[in-house]
C-alpha atoms as one frame of an Amber mdcrd trajectory, in Angstrom:
protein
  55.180  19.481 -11.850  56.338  18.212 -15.426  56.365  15.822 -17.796  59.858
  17.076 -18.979  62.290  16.945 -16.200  65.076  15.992 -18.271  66.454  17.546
 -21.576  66.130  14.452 -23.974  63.871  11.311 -23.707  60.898  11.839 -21.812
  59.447  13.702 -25.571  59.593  10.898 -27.569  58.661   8.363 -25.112  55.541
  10.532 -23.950  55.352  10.345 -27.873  55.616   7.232 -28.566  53.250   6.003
 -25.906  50.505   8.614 -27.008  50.888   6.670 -30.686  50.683   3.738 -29.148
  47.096   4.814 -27.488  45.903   6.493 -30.762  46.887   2.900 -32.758  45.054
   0.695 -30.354  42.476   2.718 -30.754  42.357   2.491 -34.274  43.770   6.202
 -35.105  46.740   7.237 -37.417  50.024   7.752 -35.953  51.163  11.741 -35.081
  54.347  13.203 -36.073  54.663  16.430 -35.040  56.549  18.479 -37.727  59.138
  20.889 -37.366  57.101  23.961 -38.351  54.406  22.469 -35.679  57.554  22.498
 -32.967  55.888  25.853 -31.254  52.468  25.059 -31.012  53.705  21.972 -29.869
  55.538  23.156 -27.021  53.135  25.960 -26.434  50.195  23.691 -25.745  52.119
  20.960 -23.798  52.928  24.139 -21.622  49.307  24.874 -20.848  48.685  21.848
 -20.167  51.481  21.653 -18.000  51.508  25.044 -15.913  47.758  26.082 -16.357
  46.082  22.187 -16.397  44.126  23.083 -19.921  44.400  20.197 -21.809  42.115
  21.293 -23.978  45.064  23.388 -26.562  46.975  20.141 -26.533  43.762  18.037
 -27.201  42.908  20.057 -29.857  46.180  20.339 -31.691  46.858  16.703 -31.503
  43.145  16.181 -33.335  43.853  18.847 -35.752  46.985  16.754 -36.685  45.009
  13.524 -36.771  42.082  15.204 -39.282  44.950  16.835 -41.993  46.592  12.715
 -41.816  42.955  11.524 -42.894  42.728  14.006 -45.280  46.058  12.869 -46.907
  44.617   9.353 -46.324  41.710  10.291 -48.690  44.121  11.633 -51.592
């Protein structure tokens, strides 16, 4: 099973609706940058194929604690 059956769309809306979460919940909104792109993909594929969400968990928090530290400049 996937999340990404099709080529374009289901990225940015699984995007969008994981900002969504993280904004209601009183986080910063992600943006996953280019030079991010293969970590990215790498741990939305072991979370996919091997069911550890733990890479993805932790990439998306080390994004969120670099966009507080840029909060605090």
């Amino acid at each position: 099973m996937t999340i990404h059956p099709y080529l374009d769309g289901n990225g940015r809306a699984g995007r969008l609706l994981m900002n969504y979460l993280l904004l209601s919940a009183g986080y910063p909104w992600v943006t996953i940058k280019n030079e991010q792109r293969g970590e990215y993909f790498e741990a939305l594929a072991q979370a996919q194929l091997d069911e550890g969400i733990q890479p993805f968990g932790e990439f998306i928090l080390a994004i969120l604690k670099e966009a507080s530290r840029d909060n605090e400049k």
